[in-house]
Gaussian input, Z-matrix of N, CA and C with variables (Angstrom, degrees):
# hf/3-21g

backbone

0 1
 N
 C     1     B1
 C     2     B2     1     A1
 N     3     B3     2     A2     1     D1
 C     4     B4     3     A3     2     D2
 C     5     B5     4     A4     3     D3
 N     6     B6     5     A5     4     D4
 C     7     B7     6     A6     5     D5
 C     8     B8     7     A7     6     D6
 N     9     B9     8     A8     7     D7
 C    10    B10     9     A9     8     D8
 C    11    B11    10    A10     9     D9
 N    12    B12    11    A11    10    D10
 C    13    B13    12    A12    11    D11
 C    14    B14    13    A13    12    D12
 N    15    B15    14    A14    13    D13
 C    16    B16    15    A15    14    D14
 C    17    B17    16    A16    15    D15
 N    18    B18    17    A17    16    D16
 C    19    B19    18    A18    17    D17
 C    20    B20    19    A19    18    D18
 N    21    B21    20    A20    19    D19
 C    22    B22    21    A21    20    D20
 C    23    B23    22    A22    21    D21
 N    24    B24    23    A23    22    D22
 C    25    B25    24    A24    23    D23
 C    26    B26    25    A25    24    D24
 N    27    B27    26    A26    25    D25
 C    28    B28    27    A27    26    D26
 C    29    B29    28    A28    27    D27
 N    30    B30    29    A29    28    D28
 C    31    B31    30    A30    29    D29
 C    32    B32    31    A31    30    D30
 N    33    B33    32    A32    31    D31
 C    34    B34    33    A33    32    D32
 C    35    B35    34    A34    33    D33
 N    36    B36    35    A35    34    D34
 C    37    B37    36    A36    35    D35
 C    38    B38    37    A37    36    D36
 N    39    B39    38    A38    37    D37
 C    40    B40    39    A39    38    D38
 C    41    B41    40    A40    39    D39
 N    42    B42    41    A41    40    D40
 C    43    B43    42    A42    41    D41
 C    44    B44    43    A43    42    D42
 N    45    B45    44    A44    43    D43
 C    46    B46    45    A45    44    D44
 C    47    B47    46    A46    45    D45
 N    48    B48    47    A47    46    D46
 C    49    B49    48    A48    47    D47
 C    50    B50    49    A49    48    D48
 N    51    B51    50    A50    49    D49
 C    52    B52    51    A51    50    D50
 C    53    B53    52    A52    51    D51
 N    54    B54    53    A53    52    D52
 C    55    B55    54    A54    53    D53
 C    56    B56    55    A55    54    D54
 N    57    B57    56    A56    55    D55
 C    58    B58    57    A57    56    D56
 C    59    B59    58    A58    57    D57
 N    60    B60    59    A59    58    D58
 C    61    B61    60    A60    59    D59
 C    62    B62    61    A61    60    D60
 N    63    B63    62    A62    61    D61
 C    64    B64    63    A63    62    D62
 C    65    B65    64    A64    63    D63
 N    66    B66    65    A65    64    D64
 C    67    B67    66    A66    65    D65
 C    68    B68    67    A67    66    D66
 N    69    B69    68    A68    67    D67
 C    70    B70    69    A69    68    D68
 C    71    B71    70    A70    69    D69
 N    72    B72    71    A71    70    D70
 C    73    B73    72    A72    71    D71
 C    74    B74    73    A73    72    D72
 N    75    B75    74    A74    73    D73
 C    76    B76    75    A75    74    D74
 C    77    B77    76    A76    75    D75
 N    78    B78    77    A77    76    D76
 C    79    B79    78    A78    77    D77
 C    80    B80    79    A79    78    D78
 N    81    B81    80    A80    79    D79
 C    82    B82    81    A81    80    D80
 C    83    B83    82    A82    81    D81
 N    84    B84    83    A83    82    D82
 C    85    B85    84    A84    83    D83
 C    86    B86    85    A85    84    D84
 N    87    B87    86    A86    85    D85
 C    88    B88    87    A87    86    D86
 C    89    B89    88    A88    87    D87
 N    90    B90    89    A89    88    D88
 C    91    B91    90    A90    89    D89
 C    92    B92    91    A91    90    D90
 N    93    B93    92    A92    91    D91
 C    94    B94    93    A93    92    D92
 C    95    B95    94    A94    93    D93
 N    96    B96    95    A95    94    D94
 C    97    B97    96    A96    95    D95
 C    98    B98    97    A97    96    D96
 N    99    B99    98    A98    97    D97
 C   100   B100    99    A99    98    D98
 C   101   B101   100   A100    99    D99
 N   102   B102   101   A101   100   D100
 C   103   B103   102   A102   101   D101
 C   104   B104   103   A103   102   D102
 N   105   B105   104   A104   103   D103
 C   106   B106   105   A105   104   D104
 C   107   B107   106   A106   105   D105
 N   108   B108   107   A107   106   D106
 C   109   B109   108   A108   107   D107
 C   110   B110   109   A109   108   D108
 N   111   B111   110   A110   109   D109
 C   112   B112   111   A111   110   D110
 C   113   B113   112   A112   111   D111
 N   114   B114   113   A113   112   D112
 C   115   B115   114   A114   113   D113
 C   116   B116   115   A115   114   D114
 N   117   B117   116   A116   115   D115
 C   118   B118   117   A117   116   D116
 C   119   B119   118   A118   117   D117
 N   120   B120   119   A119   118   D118
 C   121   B121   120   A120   119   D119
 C   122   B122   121   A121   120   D120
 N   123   B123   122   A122   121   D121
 C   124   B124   123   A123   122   D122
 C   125   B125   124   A124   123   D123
 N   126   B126   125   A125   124   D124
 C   127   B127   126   A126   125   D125
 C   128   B128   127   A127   126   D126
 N   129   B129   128   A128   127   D127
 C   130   B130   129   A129   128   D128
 C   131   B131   130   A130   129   D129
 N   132   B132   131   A131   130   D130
 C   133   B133   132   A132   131   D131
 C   134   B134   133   A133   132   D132
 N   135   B135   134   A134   133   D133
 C   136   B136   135   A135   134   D134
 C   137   B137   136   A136   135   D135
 N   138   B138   137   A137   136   D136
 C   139   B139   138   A138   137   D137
 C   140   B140   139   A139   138   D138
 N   141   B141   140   A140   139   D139
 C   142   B142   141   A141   140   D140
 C   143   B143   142   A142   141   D141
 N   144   B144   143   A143   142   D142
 C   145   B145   144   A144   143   D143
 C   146   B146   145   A145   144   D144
 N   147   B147   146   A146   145   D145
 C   148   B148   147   A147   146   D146
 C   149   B149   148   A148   147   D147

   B1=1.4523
   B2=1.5292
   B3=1.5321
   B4=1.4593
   B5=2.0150
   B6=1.3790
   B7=1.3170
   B8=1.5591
   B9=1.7393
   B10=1.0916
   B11=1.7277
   B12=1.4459
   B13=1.7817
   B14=1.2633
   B15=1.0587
   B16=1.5228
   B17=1.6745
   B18=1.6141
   B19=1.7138
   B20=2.1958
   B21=1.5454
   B22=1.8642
   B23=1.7781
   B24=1.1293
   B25=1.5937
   B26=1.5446
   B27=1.6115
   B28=1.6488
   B29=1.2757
   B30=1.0799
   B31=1.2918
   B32=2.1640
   B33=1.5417
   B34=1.2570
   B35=1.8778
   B36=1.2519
   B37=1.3116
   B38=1.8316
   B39=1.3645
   B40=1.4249
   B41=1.3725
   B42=1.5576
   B43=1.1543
   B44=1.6676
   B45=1.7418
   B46=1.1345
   B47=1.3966
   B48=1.8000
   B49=1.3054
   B50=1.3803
   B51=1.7073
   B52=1.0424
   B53=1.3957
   B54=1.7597
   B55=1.1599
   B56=1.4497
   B57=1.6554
   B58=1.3907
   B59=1.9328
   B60=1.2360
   B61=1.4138
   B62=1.5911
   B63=1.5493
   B64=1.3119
   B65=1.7484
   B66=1.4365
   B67=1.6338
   B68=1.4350
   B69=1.4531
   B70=1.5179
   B71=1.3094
   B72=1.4153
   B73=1.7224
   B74=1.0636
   B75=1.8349
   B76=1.0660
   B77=1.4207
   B78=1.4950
   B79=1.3028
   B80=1.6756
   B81=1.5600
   B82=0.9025
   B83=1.8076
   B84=1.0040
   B85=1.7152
   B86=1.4387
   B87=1.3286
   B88=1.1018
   B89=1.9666
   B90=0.8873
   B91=1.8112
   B92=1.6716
   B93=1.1163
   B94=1.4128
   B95=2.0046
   B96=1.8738
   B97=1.7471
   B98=1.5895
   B99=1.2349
   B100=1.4773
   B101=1.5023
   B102=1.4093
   B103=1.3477
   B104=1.3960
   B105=1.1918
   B106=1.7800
   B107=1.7728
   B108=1.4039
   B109=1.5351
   B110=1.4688
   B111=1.2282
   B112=1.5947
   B113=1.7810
   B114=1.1112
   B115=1.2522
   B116=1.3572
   B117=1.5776
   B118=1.4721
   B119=1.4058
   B120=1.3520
   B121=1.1479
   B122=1.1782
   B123=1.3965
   B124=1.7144
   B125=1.4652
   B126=1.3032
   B127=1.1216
   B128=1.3024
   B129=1.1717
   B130=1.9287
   B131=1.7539
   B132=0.5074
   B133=1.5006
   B134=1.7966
   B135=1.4868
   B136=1.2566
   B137=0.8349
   B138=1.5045
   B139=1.9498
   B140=1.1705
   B141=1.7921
   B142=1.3555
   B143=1.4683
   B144=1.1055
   B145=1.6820
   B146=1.5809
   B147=1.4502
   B148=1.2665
   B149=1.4942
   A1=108.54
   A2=115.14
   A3=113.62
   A4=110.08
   A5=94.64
   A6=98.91
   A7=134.83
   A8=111.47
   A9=114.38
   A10=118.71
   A11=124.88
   A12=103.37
   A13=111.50
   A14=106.69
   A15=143.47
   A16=104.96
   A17=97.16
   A18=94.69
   A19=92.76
   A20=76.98
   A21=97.41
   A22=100.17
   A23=105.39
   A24=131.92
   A25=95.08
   A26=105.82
   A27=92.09
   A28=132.09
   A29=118.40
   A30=126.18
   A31=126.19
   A32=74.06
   A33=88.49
   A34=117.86
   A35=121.13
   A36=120.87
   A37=110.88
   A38=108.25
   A39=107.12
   A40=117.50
   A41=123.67
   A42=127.05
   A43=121.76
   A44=113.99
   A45=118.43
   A46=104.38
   A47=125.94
   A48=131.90
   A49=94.89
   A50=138.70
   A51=143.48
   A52=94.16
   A53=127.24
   A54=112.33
   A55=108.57
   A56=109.15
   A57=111.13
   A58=103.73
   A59=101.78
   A60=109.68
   A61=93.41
   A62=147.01
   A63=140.02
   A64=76.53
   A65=111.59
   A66=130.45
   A67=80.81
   A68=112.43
   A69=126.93
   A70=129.87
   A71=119.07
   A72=98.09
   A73=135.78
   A74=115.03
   A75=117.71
   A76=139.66
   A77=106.41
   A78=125.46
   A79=124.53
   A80=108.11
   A81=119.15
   A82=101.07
   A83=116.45
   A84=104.32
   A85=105.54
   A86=147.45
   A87=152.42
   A88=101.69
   A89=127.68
   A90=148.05
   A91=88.64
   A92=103.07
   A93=111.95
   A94=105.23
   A95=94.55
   A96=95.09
   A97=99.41
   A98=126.23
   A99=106.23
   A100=117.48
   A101=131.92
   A102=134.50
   A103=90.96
   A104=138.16
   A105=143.39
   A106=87.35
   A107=118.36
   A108=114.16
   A109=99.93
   A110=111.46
   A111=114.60
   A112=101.57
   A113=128.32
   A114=98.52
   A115=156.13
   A116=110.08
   A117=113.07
   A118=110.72
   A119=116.23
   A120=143.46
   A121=124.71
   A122=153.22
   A123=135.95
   A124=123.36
   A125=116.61
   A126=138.31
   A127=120.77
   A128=137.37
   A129=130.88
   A130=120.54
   A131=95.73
   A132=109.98
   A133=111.76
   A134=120.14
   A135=123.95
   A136=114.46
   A137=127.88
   A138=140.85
   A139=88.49
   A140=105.41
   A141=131.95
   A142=121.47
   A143=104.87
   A144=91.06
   A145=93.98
   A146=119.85
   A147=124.52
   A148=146.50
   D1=115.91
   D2=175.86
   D3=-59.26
   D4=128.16
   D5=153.99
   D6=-82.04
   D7=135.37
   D8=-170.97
   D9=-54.53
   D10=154.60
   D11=168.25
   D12=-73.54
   D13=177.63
   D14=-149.79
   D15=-94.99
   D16=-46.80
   D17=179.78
   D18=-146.11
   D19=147.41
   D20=-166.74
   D21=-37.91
   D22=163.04
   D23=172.98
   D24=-66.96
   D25=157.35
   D26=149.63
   D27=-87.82
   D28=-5.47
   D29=140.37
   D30=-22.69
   D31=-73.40
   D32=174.07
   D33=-63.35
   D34=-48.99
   D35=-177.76
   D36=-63.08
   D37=-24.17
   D38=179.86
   D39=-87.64
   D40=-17.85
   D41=165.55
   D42=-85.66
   D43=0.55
   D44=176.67
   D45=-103.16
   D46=-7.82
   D47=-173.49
   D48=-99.22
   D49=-19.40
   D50=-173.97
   D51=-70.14
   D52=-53.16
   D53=-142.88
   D54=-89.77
   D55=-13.35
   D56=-175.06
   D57=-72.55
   D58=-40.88
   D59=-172.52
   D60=-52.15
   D61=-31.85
   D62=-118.95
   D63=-116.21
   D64=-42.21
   D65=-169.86
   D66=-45.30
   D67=-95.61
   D68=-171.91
   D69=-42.27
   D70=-49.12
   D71=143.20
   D72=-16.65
   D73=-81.36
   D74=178.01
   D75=-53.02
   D76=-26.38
   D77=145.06
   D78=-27.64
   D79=-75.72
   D80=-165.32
   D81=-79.20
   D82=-20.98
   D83=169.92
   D84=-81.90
   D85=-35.78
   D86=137.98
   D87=-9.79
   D88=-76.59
   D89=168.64
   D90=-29.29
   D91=-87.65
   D92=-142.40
   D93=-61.38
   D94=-30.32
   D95=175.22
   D96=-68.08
   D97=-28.49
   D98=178.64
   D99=-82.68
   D100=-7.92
   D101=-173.40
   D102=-86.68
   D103=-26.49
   D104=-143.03
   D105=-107.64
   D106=-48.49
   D107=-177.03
   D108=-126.94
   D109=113.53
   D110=168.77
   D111=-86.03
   D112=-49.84
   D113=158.01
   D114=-22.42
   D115=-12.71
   D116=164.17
   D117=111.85
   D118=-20.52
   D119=-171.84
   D120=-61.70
   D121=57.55
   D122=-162.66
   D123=-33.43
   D124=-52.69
   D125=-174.45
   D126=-99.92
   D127=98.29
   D128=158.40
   D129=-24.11
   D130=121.43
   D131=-170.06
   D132=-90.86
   D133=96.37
   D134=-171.29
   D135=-66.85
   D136=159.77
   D137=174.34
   D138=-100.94
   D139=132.53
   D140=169.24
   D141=-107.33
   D142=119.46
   D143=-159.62
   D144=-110.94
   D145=23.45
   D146=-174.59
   D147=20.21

């Protein structure tokens, strides 16, 4: 029975650096949508004058 390695693929280490980067992104757009609407709001909400 092959034994597994010892330490991740790079494969593996670059898809675990992908997800942290994705963490902190989202983070930081998270920040900045609340500095932009203190109301709570993510998004601005347009007038439709239809």
């Amino acid at each position: 029975m092959p034994s597994a390695p010892s330490r991740p693929s790079r494969e593996e280490i670059l898809a675990a650096k992908l997800r942290e980067n994705l963490k902190r992104r989202k983070v930081q757009a998270r920040a900045l949508a609340a500095d932009l609407a203190p109301d709570g709001s993510a998004l601005p909400k347009g007038e439709s004058n239809g």
